[in-house]
C-alpha positions in Angstrom: -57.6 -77.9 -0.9 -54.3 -76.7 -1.8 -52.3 -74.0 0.4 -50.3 -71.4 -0.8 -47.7 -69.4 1.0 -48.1 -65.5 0.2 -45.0 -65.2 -2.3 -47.2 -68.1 -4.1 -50.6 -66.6 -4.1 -48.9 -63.4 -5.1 -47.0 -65.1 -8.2 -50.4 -66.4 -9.0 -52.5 -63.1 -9.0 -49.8 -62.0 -11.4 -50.5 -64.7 -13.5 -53.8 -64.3 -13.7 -53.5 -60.7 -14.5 -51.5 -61.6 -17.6 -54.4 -64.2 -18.5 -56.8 -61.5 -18.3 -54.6 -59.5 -20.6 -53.9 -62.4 -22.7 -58.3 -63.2 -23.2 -59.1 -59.7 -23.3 -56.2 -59.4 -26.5 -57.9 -62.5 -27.9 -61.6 -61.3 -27.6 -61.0 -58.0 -29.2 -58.3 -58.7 -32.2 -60.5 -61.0 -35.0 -58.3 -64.0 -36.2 -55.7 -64.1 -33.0 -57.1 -67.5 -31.3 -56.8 -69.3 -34.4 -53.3 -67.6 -34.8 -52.4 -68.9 -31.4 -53.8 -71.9 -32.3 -51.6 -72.5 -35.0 -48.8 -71.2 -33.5 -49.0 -73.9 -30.7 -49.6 -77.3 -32.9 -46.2 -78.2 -33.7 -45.8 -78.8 -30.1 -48.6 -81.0 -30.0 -47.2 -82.9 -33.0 -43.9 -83.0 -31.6 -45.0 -84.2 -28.0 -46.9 -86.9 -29.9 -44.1 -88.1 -31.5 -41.9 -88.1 -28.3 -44.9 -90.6 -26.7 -44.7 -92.7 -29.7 -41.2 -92.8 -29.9 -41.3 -94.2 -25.9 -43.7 -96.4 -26.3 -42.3 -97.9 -29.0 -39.0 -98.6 -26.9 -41.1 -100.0 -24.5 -42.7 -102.3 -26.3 -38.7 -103.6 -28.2 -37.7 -104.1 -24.8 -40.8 -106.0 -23.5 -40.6 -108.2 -26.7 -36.7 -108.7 -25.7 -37.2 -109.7 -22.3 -39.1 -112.7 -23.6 -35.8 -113.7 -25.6 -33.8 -113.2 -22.1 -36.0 -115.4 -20.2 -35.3 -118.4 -23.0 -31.5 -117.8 -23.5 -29.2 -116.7 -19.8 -26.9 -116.0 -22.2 -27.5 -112.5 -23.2 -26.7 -111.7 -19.6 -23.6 -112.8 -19.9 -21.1 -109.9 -20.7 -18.6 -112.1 -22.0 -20.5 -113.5 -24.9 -19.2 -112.1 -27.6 -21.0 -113.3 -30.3 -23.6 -111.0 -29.6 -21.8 -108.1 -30.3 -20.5 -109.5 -33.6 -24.0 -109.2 -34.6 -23.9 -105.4 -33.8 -26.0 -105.7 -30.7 -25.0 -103.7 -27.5 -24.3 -104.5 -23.7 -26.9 -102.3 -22.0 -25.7 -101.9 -18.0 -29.4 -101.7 -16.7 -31.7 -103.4 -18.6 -34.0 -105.6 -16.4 -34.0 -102.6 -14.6 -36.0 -100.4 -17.4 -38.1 -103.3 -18.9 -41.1 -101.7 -18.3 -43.2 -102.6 -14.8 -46.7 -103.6 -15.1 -49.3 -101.8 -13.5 -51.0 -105.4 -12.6 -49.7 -106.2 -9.2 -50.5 -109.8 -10.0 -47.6 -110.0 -12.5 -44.1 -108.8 -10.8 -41.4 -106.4 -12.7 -38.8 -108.8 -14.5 -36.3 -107.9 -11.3 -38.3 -110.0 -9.0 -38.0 -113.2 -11.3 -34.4 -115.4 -10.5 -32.8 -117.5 -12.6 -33.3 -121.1 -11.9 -29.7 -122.1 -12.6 -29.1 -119.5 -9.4 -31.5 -120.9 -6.8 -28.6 -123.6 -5.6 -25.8 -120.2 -5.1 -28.8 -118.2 -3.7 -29.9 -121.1 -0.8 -26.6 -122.0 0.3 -25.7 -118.0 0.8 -29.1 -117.5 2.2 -28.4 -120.5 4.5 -25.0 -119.4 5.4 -26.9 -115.9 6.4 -29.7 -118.2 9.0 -27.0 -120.1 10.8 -25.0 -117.2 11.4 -28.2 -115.5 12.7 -29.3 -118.2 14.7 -25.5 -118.1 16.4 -26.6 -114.5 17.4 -29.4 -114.7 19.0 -28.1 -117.2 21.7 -26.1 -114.1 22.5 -28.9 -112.1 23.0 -31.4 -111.8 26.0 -34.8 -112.5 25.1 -36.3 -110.1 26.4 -35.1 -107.1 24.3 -36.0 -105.4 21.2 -33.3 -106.8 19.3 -33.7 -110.3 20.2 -37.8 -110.4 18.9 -36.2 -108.4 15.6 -33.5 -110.7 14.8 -36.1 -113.7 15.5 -39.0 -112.1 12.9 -35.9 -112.0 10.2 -34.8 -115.8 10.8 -38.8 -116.5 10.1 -39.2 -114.8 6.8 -35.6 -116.1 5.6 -35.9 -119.9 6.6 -39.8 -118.8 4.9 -37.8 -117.9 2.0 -35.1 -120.6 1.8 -38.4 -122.9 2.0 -40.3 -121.5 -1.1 -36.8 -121.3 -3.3 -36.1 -124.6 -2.4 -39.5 -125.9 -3.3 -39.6 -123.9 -6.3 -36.3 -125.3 -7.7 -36.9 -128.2 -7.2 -39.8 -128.6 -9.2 -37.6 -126.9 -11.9 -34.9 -129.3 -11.7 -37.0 -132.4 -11.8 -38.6 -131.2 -15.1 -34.6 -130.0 -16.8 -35.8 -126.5 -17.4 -32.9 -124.9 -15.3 -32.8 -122.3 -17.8 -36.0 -120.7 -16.2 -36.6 -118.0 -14.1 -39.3 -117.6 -11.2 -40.6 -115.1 -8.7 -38.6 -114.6 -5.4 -39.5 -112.2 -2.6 -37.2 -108.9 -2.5 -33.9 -108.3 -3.6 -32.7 -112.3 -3.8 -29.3 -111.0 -6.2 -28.0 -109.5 -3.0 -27.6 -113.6 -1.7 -25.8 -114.0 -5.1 -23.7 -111.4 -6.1 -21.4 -108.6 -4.3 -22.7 -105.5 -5.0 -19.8 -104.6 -7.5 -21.2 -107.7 -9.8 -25.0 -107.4 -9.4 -25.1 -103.9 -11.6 -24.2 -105.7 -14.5 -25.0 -109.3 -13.9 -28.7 -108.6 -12.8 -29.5 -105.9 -14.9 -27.3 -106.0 -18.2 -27.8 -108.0 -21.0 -27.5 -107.7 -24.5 -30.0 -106.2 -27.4 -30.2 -104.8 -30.7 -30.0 -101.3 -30.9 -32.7 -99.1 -30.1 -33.9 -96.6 -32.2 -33.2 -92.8 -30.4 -35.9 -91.3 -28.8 -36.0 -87.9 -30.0 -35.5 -84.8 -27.5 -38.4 -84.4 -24.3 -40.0 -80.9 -26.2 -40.6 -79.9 -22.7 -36.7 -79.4 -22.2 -36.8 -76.5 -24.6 -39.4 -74.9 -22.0 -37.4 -75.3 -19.1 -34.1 -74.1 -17.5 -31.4 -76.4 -18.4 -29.3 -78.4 -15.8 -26.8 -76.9 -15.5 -29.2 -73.8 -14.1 -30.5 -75.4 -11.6 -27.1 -76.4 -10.0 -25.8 -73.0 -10.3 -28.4 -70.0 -10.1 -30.9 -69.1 -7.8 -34.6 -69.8 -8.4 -35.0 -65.9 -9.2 -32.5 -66.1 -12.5 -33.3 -69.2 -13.3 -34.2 -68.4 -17.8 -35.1 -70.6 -20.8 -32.4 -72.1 -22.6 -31.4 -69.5 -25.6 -33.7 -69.9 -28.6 -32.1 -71.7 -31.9 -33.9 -69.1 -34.1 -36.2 -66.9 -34.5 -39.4 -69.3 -35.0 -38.3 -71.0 -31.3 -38.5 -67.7 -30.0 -42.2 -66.3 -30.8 -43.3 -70.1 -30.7 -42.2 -69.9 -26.9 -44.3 -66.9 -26.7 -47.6 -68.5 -27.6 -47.0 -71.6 -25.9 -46.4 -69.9 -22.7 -49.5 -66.9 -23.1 -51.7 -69.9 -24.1 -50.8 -72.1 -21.1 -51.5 -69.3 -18.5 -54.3 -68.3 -20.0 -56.3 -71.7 -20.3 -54.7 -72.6 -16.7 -56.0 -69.1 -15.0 -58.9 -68.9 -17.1 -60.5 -72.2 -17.1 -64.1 -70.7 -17.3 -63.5 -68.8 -20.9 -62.7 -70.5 -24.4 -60.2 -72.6 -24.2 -57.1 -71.8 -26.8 -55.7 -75.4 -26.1 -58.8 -77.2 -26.7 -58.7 -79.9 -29.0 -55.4 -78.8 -30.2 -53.0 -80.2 -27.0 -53.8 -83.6 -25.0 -54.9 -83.5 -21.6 -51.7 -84.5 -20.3 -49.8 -81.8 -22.6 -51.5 -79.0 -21.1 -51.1 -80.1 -17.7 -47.1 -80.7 -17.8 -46.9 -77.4 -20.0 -48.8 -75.7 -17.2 -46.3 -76.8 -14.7 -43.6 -75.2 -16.8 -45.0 -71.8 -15.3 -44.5 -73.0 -12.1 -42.4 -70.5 -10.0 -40.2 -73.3 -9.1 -38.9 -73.0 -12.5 -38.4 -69.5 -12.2 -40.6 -66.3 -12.3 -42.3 -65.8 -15.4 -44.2 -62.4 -14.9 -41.4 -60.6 -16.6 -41.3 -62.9 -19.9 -44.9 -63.1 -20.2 -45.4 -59.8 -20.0 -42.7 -59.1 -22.9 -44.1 -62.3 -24.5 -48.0 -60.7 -25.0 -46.3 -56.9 -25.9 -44.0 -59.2 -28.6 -47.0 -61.0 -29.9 -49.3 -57.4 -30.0 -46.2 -55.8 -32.2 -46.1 -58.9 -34.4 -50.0 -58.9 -35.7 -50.0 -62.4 -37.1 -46.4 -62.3 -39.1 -45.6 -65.4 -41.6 -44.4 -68.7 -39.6 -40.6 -69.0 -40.6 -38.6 -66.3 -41.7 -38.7 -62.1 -41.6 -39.2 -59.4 -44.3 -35.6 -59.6 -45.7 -35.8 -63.0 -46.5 -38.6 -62.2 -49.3 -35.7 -60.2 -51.3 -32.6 -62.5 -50.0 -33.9 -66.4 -49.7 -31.9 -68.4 -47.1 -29.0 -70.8 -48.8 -30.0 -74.4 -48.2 -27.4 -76.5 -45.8 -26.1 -79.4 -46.9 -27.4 -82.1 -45.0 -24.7 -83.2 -41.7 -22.8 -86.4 -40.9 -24.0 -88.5 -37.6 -21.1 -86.7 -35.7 -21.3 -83.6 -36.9 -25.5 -83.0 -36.2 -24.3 -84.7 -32.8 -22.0 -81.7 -32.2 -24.2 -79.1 -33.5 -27.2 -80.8 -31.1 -24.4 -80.0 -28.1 -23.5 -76.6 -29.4 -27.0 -75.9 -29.6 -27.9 -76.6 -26.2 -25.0 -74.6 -24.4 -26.3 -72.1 -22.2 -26.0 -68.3 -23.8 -22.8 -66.3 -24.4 -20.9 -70.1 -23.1 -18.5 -71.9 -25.3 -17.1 -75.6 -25.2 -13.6 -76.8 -26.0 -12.6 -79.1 -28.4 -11.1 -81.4 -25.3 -14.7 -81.2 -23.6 -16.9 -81.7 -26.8 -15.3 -85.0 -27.3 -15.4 -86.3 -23.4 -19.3 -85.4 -23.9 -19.8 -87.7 -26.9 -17.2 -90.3 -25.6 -20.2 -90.5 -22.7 -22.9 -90.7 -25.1 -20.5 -93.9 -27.6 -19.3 -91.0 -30.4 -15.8 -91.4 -30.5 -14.0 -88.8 -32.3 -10.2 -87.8 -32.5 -8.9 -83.8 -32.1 -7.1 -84.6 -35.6 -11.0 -85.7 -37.0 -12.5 -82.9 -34.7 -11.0 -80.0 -35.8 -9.9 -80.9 -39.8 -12.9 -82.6 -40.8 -16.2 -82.1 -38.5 -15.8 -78.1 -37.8 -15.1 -77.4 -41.6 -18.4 -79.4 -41.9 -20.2 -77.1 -39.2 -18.9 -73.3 -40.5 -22.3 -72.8 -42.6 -24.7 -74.0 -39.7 -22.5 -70.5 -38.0 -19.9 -72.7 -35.9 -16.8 -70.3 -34.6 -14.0 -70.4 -32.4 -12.1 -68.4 -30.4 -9.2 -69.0 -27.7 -10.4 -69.8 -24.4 -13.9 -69.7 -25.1 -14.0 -72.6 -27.5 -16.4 -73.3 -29.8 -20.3 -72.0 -30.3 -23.2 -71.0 -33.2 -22.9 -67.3 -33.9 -26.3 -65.9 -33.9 
């Protein structure tokens, strides 16, 4: 059973409160729990497409671990004629193939290459003699002296399966294969400068993006946590009107379900099972108190009384002018301008160290003749010492 200290059980009798409010709203206003529920499917939809989107990486890079078993080559940094071909250099590969859950069948970090084995016995050799040259200096009868003895075991244990394991590989030519080995065997191979990229990189083609975790739009940002105590800890700053009031639902509709689990459901059948449970942690206290922006959330959602999706009543009379469609680097920028915490600007120096990090490589001249110009309708401004941000 789970223990709570009495700030927690106190943060959670608020919650419940609202729930109550929240039901009691829904039970006597006709229509409202299939407004919520409308109000909250784009999340679903968008989630869903997040999963897809990962497991569809995961499954490119499983398929292109089979091509890196066949050809060493793609770890090799130097071969160039992969990236004629437009394919990238990616730092930690092997180390984000996907592990399988089967603990029959090891992650692709546990399997050395074959051409390695003869560097990996002679160092691992090198390490059992020099062992075996300490122990004489110890007495046998302390601690040290039966630890250092179990570690010459499993290595000469280890030296003995490589060894045996090679050389079935090298009586049958396939030195271009890989096979299982027992911890971290690159640390026998490579200093620790080289093994980052020669045990992990490799080549690939590109990958398609994975769009945005939804959930990050639901949570203080990063740069929150580092500086503000849990008790200010907010929401990033809505992108518009829609974010806003869909923030409201999503949040009322979580607490509600998660304090009220014995009345109708407004999730059901509209969120997954694992949705509503990472949603739900998004009220956690740990990511700040959300009494106060619940509360304002239902009292915002009782003044509204079902209003249209997108838009407000001026926009009936005055329809919005369409935006031309932006270039890669420009959406880029707006996607980092969009994401700055409120009333916070970025310079021109900082916006292009940012995409530097992420492979955009853009020049002040390009930044500031071409890209902004290209940004003033989406509301991009300037101003000395601030830098630049979206004018709501």
């Amino acid at each position: 059973m789970t223990s709570y200290a009495p700030t927690d059980i106190a943060y959670q009798k608020q919650l419940k409160q609202i729930a109550r409010e929240v039901d009691y709203y829904l039970v006597n206003n006709t229509g409202e729990l299939e407004n919520f529920r409308d109000r909250i499917k784009p999340l679903a939809q968008r989630w869903n497409n997040y999963q897809k989107a990962i497991q569809e990486k995961e499954k490119a890079v499983l398929e292109h671990w089979e091509l890196v078993k066949k050809n060493p080559k793609l770890q090799d940094k130097n071969a160039k004629s992969f990236k004629q071909r437009g394919w990238e250099w990616d730092f930690f590969y092997l180390w984000n193939v996907p592990h399988w859950p089967d603990e029959k069948v090891k992650p692709p970090i546990c399997y050395m290459p074959a051409e390695l084995a003869q560097i990996y016995l002679k160092n691992l050799k090198g390490y059992i003699d020099r062992n075996k040259e300490k122990l004489k200096t110890l007495d046998e009868k302390c601690s040290d002296y039966q630890r250092l003895q179990n570690t010459i075991t499993e290595q000469q244990q280890k030296y003995e399966h490589v060894k045996s394991k090679y050389e079935k590989i090298a009586s049958k030519k396939l030195k271009k294969e890989r096979f299982h080995v027992e911890g971290m065997w690159f640390r026998y191979v490579y200093s620790l400068e080289e093994e980052s990229e020669k045990v992990f990189g490799c080549w690939r083609p590109k990958l398609e993006p994975v769009p945005e975790n939804p959930l990050e739009r639901l949570k203080p940002t990063e740069e929150d946590y580092r500086s503000k105590p849990k008790e200010l800890l907010t929401l990033p700053r809505p992108t518009d009107q829609n974010e806003e009031y869909e923030r409201y639902y999503i949040f009322l509709s979580s607490v509600h379900d998660n304090c009220l689990p014995e009345v109708q459901q407004i999730t059901k059948d509209i969120w997954p099972d694992d949705l509503v449970k990472v949603v739900g942690c998004c009220n956690n206290e740990w990511f700040g108190d959300k009494t106060a922006f619940l509360n304002s959330a239902l009292e915002r959602v009782k003044q509204l009384k079902q209003p249209a999706i997108s838009g407000n009543a001026g926009d009936k009379k005055k329809p919005k002018k369409k935006l031309k469609p932006l270039s890669e680097r420009a959406a880029a920028i707006l996607e980092l301008l969009k994401n700055l915490p409120e009333h916070r600007g970025i310079t021109g120096p900082k916006i292009l160290e940012t995409l530097d990090a992420k492979s955009i490589h853009i020049d002040q001249s390009t930044l500031t003749k071409n890209i902004i110009p290209e940004l003033k309708p989406y509301g991009v401004k300037n101003k000395p010492r601030i830098g630049y941000y979206i004018e709501k």
